[in-house]
PyMOL Python script that loads the backbone (N, CA, C, O; Angstrom):
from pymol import cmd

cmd.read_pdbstr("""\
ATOM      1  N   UNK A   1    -171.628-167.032  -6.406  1.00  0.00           N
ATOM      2  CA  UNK A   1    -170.190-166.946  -6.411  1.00  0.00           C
ATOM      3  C   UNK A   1    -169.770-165.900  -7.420  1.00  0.00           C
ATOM      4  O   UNK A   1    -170.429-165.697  -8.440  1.00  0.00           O
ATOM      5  N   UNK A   2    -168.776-165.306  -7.152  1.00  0.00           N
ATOM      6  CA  UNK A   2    -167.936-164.091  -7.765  1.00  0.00           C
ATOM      7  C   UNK A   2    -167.018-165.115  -9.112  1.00  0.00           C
ATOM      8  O   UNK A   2    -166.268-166.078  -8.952  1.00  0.00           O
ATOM      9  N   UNK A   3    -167.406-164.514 -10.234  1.00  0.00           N
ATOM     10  CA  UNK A   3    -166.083-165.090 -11.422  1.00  0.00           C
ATOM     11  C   UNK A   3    -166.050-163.710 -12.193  1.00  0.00           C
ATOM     12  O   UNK A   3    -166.789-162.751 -11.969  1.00  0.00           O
ATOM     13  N   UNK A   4    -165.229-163.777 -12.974  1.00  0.00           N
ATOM     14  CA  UNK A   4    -164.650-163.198 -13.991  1.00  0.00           C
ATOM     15  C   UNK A   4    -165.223-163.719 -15.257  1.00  0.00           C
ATOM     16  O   UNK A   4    -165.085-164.931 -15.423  1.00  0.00           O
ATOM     17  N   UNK A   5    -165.986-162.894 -16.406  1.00  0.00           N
ATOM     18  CA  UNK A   5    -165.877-163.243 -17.532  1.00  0.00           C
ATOM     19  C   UNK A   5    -165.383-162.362 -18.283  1.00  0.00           C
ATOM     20  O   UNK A   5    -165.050-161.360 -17.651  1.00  0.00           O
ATOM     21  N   UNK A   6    -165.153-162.303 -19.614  1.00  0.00           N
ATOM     22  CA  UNK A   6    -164.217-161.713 -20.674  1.00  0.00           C
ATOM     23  C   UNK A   6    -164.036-160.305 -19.863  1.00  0.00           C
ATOM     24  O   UNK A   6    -164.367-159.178 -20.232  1.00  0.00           O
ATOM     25  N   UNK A   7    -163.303-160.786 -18.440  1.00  0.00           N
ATOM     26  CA  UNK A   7    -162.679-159.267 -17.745  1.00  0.00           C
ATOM     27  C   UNK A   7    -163.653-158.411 -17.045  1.00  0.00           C
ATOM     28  O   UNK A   7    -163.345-157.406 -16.404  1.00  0.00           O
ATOM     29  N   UNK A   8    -165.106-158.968 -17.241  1.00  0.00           N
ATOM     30  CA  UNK A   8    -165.873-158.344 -16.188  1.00  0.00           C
ATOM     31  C   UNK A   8    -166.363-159.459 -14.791  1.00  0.00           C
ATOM     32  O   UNK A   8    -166.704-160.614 -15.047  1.00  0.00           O
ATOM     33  N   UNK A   9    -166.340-158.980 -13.471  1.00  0.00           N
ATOM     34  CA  UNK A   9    -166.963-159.068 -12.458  1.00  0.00           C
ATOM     35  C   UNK A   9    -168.565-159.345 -12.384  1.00  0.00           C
ATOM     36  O   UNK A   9    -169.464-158.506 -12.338  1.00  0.00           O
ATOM     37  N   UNK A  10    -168.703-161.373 -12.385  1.00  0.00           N
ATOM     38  CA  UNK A  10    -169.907-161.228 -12.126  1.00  0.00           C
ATOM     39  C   UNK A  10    -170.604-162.416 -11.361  1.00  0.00           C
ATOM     40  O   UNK A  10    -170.247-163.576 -11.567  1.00  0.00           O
ATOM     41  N   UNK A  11    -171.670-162.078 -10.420  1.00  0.00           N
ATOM     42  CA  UNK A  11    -172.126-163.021  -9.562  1.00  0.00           C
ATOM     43  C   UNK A  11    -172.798-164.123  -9.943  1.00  0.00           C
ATOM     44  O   UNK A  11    -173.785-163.779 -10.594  1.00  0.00           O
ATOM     45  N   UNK A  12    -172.709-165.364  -9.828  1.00  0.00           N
ATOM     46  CA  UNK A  12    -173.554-166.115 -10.533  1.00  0.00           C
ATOM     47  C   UNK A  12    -173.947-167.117  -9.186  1.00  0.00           C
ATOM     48  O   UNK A  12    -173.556-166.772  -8.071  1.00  0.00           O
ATOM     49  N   UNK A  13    -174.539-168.052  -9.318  1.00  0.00           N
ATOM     50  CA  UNK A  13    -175.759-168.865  -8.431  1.00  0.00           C
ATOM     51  C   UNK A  13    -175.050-170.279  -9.340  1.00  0.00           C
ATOM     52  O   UNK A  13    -175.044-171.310  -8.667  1.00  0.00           O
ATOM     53  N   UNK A  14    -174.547-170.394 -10.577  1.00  0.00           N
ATOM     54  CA  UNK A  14    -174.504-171.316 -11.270  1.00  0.00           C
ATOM     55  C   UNK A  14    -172.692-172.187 -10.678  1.00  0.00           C
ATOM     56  O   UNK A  14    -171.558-171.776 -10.433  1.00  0.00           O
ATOM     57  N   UNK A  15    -173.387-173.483 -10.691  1.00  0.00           N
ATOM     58  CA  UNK A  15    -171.698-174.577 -10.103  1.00  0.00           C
ATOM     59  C   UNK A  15    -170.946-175.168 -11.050  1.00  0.00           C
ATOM     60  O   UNK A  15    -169.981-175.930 -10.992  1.00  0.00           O
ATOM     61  N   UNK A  16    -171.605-174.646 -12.001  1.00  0.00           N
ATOM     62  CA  UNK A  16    -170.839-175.808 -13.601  1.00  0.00           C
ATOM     63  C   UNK A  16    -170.265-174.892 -14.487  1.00  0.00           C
ATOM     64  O   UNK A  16    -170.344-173.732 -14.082  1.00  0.00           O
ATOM     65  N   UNK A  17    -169.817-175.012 -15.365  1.00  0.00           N
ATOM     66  CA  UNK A  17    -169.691-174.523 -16.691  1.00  0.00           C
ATOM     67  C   UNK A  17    -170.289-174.382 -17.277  1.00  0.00           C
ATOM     68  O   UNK A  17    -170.125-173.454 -18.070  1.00  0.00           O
ATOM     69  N   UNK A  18    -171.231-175.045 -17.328  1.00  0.00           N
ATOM     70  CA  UNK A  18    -172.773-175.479 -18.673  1.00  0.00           C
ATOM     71  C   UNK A  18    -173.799-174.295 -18.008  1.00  0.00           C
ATOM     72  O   UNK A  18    -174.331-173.387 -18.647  1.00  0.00           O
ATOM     73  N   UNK A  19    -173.930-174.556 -16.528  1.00  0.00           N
ATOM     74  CA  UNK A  19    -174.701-174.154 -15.810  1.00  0.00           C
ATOM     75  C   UNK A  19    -174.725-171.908 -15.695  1.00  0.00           C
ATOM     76  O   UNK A  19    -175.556-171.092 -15.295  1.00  0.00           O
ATOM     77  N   UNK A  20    -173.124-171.798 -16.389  1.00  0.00           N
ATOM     78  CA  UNK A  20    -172.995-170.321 -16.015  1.00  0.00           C
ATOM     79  C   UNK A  20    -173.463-169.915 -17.615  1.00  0.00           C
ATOM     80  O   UNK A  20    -174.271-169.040 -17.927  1.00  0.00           O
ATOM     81  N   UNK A  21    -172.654-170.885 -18.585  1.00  0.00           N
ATOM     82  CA  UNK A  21    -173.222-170.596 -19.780  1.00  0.00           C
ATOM     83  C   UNK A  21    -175.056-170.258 -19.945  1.00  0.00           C
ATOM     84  O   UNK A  21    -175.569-169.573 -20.830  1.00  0.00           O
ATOM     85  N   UNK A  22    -175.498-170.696 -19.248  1.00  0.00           N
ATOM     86  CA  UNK A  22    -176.882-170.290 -19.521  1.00  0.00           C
ATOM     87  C   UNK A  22    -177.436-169.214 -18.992  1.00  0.00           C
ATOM     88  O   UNK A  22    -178.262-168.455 -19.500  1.00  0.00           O
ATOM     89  N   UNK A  23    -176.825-169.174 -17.695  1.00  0.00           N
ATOM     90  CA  UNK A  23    -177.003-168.039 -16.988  1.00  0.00           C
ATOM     91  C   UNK A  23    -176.536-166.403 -17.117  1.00  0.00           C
ATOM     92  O   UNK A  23    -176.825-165.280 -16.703  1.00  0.00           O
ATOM     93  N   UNK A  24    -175.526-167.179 -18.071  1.00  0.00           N
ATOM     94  CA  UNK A  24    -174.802-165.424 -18.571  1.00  0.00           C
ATOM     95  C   UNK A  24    -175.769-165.348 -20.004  1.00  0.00           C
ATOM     96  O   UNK A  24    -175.801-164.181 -20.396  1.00  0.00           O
ATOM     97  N   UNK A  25    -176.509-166.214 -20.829  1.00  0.00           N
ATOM     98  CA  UNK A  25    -177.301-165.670 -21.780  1.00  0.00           C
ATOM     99  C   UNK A  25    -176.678-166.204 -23.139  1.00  0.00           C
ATOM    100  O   UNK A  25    -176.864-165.716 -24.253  1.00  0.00           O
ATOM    101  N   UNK A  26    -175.783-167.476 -22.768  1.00  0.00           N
ATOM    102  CA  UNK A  26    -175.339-168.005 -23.876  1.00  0.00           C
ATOM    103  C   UNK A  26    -176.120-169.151 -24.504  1.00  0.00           C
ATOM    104  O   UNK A  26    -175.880-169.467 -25.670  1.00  0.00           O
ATOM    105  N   UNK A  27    -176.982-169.745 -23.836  1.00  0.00           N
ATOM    106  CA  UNK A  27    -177.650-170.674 -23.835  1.00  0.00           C
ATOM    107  C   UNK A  27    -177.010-171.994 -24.666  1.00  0.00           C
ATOM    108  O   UNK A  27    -176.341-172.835 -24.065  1.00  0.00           O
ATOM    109  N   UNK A  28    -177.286-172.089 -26.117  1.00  0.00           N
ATOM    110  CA  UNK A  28    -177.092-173.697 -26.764  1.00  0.00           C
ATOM    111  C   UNK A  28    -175.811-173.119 -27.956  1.00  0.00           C
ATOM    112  O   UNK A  28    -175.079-173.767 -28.705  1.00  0.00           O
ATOM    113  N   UNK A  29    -175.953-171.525 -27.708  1.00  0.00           N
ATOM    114  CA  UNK A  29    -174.981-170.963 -28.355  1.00  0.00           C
ATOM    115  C   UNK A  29    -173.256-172.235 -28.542  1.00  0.00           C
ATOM    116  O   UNK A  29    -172.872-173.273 -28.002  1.00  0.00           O
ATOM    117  N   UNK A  30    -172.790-171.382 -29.513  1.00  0.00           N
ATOM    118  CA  UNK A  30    -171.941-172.898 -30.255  1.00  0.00           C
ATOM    119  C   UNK A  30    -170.176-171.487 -29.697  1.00  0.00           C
ATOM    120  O   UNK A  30    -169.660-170.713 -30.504  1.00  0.00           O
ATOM    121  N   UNK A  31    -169.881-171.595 -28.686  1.00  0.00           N
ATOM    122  CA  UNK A  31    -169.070-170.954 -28.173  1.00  0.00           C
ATOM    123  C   UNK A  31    -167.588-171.925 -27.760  1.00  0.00           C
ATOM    124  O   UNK A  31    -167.488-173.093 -27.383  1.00  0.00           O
ATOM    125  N   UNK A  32    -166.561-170.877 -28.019  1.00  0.00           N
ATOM    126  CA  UNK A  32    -165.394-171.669 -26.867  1.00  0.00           C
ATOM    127  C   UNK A  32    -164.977-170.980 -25.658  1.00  0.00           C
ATOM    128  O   UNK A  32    -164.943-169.753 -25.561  1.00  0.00           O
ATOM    129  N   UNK A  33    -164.591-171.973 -24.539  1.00  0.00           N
ATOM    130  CA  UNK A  33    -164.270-171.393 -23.244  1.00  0.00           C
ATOM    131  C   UNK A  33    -163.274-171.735 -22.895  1.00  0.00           C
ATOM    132  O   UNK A  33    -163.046-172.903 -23.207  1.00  0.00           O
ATOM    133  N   UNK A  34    -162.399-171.181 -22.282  1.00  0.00           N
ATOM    134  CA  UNK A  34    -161.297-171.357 -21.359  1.00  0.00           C
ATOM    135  C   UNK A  34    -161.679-170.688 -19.939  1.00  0.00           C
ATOM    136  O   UNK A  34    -162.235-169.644 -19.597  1.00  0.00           O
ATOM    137  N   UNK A  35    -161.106-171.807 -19.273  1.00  0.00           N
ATOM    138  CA  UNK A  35    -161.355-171.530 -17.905  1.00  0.00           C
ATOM    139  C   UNK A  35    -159.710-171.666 -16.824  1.00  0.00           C
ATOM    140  O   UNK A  35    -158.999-172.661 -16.681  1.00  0.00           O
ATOM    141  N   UNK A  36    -159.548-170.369 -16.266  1.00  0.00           N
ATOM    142  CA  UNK A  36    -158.183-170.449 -15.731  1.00  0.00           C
ATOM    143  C   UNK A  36    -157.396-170.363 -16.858  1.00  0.00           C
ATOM    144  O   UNK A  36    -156.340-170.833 -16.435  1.00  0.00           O
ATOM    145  N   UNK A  37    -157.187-170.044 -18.136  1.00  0.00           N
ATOM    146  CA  UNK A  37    -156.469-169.812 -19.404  1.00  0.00           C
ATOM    147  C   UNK A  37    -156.260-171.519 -19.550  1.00  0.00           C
ATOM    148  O   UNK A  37    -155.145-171.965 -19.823  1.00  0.00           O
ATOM    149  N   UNK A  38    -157.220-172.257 -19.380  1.00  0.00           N
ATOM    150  CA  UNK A  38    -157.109-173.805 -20.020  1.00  0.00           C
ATOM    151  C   UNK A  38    -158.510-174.139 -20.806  1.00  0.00           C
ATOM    152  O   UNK A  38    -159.514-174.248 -20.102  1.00  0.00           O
ATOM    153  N   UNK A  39    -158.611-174.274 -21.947  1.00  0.00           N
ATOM    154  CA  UNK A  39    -159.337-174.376 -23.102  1.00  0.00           C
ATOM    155  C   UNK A  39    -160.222-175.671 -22.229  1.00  0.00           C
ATOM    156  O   UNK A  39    -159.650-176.517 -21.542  1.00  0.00           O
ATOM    157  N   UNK A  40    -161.632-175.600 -22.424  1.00  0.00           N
ATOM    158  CA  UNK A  40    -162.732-176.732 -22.090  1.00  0.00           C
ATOM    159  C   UNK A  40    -163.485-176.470 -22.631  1.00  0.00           C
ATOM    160  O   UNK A  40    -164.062-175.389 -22.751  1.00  0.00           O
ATOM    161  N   UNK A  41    -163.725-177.982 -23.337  1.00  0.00           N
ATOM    162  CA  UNK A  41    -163.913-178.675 -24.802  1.00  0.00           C
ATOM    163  C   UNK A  41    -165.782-178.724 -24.306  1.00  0.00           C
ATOM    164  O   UNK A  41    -165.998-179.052 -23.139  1.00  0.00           O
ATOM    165  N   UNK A  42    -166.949-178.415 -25.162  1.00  0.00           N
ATOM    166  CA  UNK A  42    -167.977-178.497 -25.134  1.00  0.00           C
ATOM    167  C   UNK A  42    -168.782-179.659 -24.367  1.00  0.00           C
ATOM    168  O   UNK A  42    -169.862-179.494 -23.799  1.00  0.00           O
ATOM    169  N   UNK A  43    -168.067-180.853 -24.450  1.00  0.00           N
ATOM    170  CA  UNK A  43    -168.704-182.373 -23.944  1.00  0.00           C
ATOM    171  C   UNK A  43    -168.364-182.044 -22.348  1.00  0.00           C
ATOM    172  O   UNK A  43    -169.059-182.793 -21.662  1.00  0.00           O
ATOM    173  N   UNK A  44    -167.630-181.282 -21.617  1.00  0.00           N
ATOM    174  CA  UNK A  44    -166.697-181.284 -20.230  1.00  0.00           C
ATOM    175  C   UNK A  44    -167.287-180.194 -19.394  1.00  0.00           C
ATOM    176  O   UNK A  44    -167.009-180.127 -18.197  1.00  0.00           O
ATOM    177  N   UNK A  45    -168.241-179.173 -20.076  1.00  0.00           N
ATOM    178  CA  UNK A  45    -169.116-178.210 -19.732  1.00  0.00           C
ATOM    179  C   UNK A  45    -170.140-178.902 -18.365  1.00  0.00           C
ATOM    180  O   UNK A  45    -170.612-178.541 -17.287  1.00  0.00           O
ATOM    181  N   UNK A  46    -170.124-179.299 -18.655  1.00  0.00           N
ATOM    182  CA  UNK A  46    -171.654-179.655 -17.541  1.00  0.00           C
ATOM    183  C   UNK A  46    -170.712-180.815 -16.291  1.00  0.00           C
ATOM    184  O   UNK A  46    -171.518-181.233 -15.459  1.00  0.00           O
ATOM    185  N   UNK A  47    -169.593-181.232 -16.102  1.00  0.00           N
ATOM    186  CA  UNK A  47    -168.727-181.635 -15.455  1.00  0.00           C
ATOM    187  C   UNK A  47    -168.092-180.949 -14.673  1.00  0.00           C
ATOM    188  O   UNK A  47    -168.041-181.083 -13.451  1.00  0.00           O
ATOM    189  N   UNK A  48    -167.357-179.860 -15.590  1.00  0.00           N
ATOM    190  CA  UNK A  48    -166.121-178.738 -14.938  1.00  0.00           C
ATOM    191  C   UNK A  48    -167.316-177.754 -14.129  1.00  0.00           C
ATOM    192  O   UNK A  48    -168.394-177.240 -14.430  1.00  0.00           O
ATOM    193  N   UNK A  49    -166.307-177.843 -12.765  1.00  0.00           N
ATOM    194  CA  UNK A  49    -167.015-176.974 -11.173  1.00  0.00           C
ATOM    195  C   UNK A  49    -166.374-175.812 -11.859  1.00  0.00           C
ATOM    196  O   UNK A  49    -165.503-175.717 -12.724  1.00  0.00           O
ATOM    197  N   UNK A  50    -167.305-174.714 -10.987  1.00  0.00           N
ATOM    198  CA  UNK A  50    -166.720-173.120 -10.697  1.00  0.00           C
ATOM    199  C   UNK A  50    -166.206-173.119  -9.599  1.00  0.00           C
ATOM    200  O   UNK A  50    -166.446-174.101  -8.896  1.00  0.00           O
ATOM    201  N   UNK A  51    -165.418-172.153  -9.104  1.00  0.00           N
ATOM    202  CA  UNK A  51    -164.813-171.923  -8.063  1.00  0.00           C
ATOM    203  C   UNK A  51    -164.763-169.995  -7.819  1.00  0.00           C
ATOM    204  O   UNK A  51    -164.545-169.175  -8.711  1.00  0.00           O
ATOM    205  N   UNK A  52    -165.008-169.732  -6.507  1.00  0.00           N
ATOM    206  CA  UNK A  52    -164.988-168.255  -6.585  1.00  0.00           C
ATOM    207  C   UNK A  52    -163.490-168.052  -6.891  1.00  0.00           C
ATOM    208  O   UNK A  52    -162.521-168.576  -6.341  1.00  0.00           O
ATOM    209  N   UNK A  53    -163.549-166.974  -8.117  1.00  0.00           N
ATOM    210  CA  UNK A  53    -162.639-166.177  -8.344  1.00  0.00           C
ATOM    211  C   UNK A  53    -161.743-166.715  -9.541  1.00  0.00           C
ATOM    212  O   UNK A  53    -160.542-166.534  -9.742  1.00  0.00           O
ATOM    213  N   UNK A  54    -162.846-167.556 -10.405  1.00  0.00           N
ATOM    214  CA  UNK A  54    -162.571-168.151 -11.763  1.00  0.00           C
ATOM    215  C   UNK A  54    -162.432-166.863 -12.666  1.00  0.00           C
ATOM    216  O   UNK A  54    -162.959-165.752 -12.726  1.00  0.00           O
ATOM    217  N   UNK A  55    -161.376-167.632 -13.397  1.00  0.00           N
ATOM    218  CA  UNK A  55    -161.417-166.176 -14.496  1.00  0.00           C
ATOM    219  C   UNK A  55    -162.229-167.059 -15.891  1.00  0.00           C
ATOM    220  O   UNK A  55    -161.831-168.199 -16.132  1.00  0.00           O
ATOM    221  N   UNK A  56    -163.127-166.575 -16.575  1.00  0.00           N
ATOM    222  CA  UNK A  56    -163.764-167.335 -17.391  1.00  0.00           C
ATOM    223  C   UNK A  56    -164.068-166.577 -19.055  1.00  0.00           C
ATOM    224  O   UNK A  56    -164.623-165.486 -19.187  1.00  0.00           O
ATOM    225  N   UNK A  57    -163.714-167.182 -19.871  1.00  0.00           N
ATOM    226  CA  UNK A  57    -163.420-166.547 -21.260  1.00  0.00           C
ATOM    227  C   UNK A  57    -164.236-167.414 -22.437  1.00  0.00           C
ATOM    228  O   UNK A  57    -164.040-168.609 -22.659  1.00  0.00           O
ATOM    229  N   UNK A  58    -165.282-166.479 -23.209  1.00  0.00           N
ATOM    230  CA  UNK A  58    -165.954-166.870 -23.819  1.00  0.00           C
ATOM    231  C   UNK A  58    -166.201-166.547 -25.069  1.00  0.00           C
ATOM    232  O   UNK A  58    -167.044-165.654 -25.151  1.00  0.00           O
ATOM    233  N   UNK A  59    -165.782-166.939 -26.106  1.00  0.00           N
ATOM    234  CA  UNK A  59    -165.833-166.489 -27.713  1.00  0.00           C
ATOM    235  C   UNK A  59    -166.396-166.824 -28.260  1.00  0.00           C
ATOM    236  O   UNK A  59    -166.522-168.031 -28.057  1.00  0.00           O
ATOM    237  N   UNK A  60    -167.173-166.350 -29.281  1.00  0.00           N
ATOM    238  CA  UNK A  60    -168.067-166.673 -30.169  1.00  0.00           C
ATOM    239  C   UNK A  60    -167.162-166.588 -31.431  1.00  0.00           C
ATOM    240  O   UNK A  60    -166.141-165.906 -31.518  1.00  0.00           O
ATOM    241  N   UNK A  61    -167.791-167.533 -32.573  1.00  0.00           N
ATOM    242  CA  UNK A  61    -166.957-167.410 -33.875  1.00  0.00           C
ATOM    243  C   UNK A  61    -167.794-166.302 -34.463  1.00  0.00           C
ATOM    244  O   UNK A  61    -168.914-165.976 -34.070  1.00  0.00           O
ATOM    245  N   UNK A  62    -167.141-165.788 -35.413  1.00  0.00           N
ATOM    246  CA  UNK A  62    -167.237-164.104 -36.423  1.00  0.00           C
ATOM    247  C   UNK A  62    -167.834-164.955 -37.356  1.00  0.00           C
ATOM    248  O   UNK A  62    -167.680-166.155 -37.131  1.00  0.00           O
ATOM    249  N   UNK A  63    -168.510-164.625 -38.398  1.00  0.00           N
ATOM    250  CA  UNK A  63    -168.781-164.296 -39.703  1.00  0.00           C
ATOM    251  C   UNK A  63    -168.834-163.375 -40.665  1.00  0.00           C
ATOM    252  O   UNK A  63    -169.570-162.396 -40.545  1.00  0.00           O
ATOM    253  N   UNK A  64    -167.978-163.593 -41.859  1.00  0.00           N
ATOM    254  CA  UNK A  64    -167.940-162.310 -42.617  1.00  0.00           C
ATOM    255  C   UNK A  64    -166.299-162.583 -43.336  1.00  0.00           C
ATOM    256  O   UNK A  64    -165.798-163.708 -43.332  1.00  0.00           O
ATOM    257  N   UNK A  65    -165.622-161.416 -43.907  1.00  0.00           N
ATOM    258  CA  UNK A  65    -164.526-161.038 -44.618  1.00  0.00           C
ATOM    259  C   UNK A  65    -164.367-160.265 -44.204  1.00  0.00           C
ATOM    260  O   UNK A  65    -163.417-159.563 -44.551  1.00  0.00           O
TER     261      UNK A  65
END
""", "prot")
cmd.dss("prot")
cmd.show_as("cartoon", "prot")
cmd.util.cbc("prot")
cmd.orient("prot")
């Protein structure tokens, strides 16, 4: 299926949330996501479906000053 992540176009095989996270190379990484511009909370990952033509947003926290 076709989604969107941070604005790029990309195919994934994966039906979950949890399931794309690994597949895009985030693995156990400690990230936040919004999906459809609605924030989903780490425990809801492996629950929440994809759908073609998800827009999907993924941040990592910074370290530093």
């Amino acid at each position: 299926m076709q989604i969107t992540v941070n604005g790029t176009t990309h195919d994934l095989s994966a039906t979950t949330l949890a399931d794309a996270l690994k597949e895009l190379g985030y693995g156990d990484a400690r990230v936040a996501t919004a999906l459809n511009e609605a924030f989903i909370p780490a425990p809801s990952r492996a629950t929440t479906e994809l759908t073609q033509g998800d827009r999907l947003e993924v941040v990592a926290p910074m370290q530093g000053g």
